[in-house]
Each structure stands twice: as structure tokens, then as C-alpha cells.
Kinemage of the C-alpha trace (Angstrom):
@kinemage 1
@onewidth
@group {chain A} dominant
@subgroup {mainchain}
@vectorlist {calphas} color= white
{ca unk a 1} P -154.364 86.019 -28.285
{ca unk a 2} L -153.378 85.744 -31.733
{ca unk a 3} L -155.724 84.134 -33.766
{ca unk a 4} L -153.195 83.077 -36.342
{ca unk a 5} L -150.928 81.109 -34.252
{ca unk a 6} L -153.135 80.470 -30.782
{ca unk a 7} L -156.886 79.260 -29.715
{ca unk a 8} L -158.329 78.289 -27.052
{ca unk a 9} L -159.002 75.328 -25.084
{ca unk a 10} L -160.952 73.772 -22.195
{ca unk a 11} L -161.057 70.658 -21.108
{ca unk a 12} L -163.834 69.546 -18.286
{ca unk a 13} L -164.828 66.546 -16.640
{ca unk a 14} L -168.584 65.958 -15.350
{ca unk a 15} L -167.724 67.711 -12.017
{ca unk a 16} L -164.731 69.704 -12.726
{ca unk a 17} L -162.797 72.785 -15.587
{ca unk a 18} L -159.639 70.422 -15.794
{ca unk a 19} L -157.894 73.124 -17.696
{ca unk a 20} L -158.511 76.394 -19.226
{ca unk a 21} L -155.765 77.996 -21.900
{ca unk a 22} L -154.673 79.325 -25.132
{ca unk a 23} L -152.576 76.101 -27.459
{ca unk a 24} L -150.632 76.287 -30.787
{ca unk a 25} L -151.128 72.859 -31.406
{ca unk a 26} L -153.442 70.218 -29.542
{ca unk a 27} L -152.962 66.572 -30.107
{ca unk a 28} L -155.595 63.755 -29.062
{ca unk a 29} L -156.416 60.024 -29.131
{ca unk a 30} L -159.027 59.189 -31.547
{ca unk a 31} L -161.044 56.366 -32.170
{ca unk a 32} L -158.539 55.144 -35.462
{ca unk a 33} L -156.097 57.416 -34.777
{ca unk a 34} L -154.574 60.183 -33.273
{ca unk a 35} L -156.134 63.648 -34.271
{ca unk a 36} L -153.849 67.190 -34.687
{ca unk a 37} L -155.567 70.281 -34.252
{ca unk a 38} L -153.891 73.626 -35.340
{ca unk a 39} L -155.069 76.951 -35.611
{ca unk a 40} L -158.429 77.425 -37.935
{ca unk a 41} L -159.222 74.074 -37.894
{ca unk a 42} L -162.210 73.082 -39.817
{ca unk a 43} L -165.181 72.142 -37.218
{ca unk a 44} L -165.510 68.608 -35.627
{ca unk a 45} L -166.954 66.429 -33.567
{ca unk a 46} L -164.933 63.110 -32.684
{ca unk a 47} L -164.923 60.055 -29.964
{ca unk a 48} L -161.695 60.697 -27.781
{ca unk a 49} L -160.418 56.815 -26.330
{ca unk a 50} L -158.027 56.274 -23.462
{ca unk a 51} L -154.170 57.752 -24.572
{ca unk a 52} L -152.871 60.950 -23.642
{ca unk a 53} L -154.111 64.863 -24.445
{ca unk a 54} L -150.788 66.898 -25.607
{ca unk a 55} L -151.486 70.600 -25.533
{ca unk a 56} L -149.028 73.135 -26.849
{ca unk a 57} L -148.483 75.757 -25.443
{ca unk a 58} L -146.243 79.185 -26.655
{ca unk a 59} L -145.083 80.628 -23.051
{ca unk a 60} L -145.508 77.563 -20.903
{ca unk a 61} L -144.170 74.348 -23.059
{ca unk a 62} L -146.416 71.220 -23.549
{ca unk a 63} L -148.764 69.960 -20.736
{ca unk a 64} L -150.197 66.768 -21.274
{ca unk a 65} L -153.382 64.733 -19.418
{ca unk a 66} L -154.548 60.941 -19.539
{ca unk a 67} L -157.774 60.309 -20.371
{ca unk a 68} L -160.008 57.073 -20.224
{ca unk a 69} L -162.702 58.077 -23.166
{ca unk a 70} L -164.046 61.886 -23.805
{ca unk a 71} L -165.660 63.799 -27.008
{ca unk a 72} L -163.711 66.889 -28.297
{ca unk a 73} L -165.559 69.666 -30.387
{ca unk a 74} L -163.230 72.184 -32.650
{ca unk a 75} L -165.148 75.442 -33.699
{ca unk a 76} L -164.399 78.932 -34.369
{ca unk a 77} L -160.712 78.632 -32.929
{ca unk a 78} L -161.672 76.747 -29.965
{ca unk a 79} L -161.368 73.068 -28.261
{ca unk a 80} L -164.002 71.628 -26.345
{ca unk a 81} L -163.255 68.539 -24.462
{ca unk a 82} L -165.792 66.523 -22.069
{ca unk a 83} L -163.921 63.716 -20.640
{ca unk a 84} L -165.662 60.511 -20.000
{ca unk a 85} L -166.432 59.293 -16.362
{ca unk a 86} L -165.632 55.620 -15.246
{ca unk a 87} L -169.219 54.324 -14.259
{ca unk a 88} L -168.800 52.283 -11.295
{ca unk a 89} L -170.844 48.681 -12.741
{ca unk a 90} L -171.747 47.323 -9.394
{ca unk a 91} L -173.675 50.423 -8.121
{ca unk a 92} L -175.624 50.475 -11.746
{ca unk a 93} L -177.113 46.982 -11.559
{ca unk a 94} L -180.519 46.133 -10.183
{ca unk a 95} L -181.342 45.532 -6.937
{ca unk a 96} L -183.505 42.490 -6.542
């Protein structure tokens, strides 16, 4: 991996590694708008909302996945991304 022109990425859900690769360019749906990460980026935390993840790839062209809600981290040339989990409402209430 070139560290200049790739980084890595990894994107899990609570029960599963949804994908696992190397990116040139990694687009995602923030919460006001949507956020570009390149190689070096500066470190951050941000809310992910429901849109589309578009990760570019060198060798294997852009792959992209629809999320509901998720939290992406960007640090030392690599993309964390937890994606969110629909909680099913009628299971979390109360019984009485």
C-alpha cells in the first residue's frame, strides 16, 4: 500500500466486518453534509445519517453501501466505520 495515494478502510456492523480494503478516496453522508476523505486526512470523529458510503478503489473501481446511521473515525491513514443497527421499538418497550 502506498501511503501517498491509498489507506485503509473497514467498515463493521454490530455483528458483522462488512468490508475490509485499501481506498483512494472515501465519500460519506454526514449529518450537514456529505464528508470526502483522501489520503492523510486530518483525524475525525463524525455522525454518519442514512445515504450511501462510496469507496474508491485503484484496482477494483468504486463499491458503494447504504447505510441507515453509523459513526466514522479517520486516523493515521485509516477509516473506521460502525454502522448503526435498526432497534426493533416494540421488543424495547416495557412489559406491564
Amino acid at each position: 500500500m502506498d501511503d501517498q495515494t491509498n489507506f485503509q478502510v473497514v467498515i463493521v456492523s454490530p455483528d458483522t466486518l462488512v468490508l475490509e480494503t485499501t481506498a483512494t478516496k472515501v465519500i460519506v453522508p454526514g449529518v450537514i453534509q456529505e464528508l470526502a476523505i483522501l489520503p492523510n486526512h486530518t483525524p475525525l470523529y463524525s455522525e454518519l445519517i442514512k445515504g450511501t458510503v462510496k469507496i474508491f478503489t485503484e484496482h477494483e473501481g468504486t463499491k458503494e453501501i447504504d447505510i441507515d446511521s453509523g459513526i466514522i473515525r479517520v486516523r493515521r491513514n485509516k477509516v473506521s466505520i460502525i454502522l448503526g443497527f435498526d432497534v426493533d421499538i416494540e421488543r424495547q418497550k416495557p412489559k406491564l
